[in-house]
N, C-alpha and C positions, 0 to 999 in steps of 0.2 A: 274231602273233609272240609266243613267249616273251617276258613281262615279264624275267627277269634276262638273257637274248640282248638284248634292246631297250636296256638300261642296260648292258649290256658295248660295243654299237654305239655309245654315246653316249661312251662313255671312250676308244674310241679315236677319235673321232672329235677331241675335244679333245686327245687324244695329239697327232694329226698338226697341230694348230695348233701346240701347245707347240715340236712340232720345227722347223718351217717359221719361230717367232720366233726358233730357237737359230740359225735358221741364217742366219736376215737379216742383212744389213751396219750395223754400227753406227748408219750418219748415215741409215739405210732407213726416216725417220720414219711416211709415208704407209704403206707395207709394214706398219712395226708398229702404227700405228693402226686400218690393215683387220683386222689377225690380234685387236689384241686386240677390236676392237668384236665377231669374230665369237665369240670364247669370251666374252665375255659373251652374249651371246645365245645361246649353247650352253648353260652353265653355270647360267644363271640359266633356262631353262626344266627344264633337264635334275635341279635342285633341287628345283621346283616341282612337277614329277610326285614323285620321291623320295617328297615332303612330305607330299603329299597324300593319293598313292595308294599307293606300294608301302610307305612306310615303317612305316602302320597296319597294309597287309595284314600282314607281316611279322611284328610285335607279335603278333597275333591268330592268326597259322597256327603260329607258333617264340615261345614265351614268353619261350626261354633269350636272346634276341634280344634284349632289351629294354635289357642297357646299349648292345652294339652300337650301335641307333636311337639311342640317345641320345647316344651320341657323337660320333657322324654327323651329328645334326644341331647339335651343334654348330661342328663343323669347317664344317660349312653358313654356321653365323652368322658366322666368322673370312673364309671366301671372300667371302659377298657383299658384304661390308663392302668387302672389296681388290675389288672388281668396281667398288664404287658409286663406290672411288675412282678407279679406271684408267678409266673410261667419263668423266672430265672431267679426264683430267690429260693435257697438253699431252708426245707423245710425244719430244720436245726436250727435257723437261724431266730433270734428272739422276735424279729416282727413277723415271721409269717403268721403264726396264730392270730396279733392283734392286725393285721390287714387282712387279712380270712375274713376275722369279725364284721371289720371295717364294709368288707364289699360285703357283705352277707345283709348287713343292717342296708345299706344303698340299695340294694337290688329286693329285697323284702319291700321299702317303701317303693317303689318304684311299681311293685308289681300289684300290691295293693292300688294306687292311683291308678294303674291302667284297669283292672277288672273292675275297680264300683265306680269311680267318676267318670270313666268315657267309654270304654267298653261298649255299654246300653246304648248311649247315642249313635256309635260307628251300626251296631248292631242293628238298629230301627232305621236308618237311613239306605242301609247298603239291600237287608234282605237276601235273605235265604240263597239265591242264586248268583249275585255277587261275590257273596260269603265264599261260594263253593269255589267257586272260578279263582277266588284269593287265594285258597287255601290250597288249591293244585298248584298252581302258581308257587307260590312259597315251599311248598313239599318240594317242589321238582329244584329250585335255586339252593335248598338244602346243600344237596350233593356239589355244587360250584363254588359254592358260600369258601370264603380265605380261612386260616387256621389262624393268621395272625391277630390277634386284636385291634393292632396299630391300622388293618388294612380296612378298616368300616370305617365310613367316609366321617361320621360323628367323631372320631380319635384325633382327627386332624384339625378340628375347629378351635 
């Protein structure tokens, strides 16, 4: 699979979480505990490739790229940080709704910025075959990818 098709399948996948917690019932604690535990575990693998793998390629195929990456990753370090807190905050408690929010609004702009403003560029540089090679690459680091947040190298900056 296309590396940028693979990281577009992974945004929306965390889409349809985001929607699914808009649309839980307020007192739906267990509900928003499954949703948020699974976009952490989305999110925080789906960084993890970013990070690793496409984010260098990227640098390396589109130079013009380079604040792009860098601002990505650190929108990276603002999310995992809200991951590392929602992954032990008691979904009863009064802030996990508004840090829900919080990361939801973060990671919405962030994903917007990657698919129209640079996206196209990595996309016209790298071609088709690149792409692919990325995107096996990135598939296969999935499965190795840390569950913690804290453990993508962006958390630590």
């Amino acid at each position: 699979m296309d590396g940028i098709v693979l990281l577009k399948e992974d945004h929306k996948t965390v889409e349809k979480l985001f929607k699914r917690f808009e649309k839980a019932d307020e007192d739906a604690h267990a509900e928003k505990r499954e949703i948020a535990d699974a976009v952490i575990e989305e999110l925080t693998t789906h960084t993890w490739i970013e990070e690793k793998i496409f984010y260098p390629a990227a640098r390396e195929a589109a130079p013009d790229t380079k604040d792009h990456v860098l601002e990505s990753v650190e929108e990276h370090h603002v999310v995992l940080w809200m991951l590392s807190e929602l992954k032990d905050l008691d979904p009863g408690d009064e802030r996990f709704d508004a840090k829900m929010t919080v990361l939801m609004e973060n990671v919405r702009h962030h994903v917007e910025e990657e698919e129209k403003e640079w996206f196209p560029d990595v996309r016209k540089a790298m071609g088709r075959n690149r792409l692919t090679e990325l995107g096996e690459e990135m598939e296969a680091a999935k499965k190795t990818a840390p569950k913690d947040p804290l453990a993508v190298p962006s958390a630590d900056q």
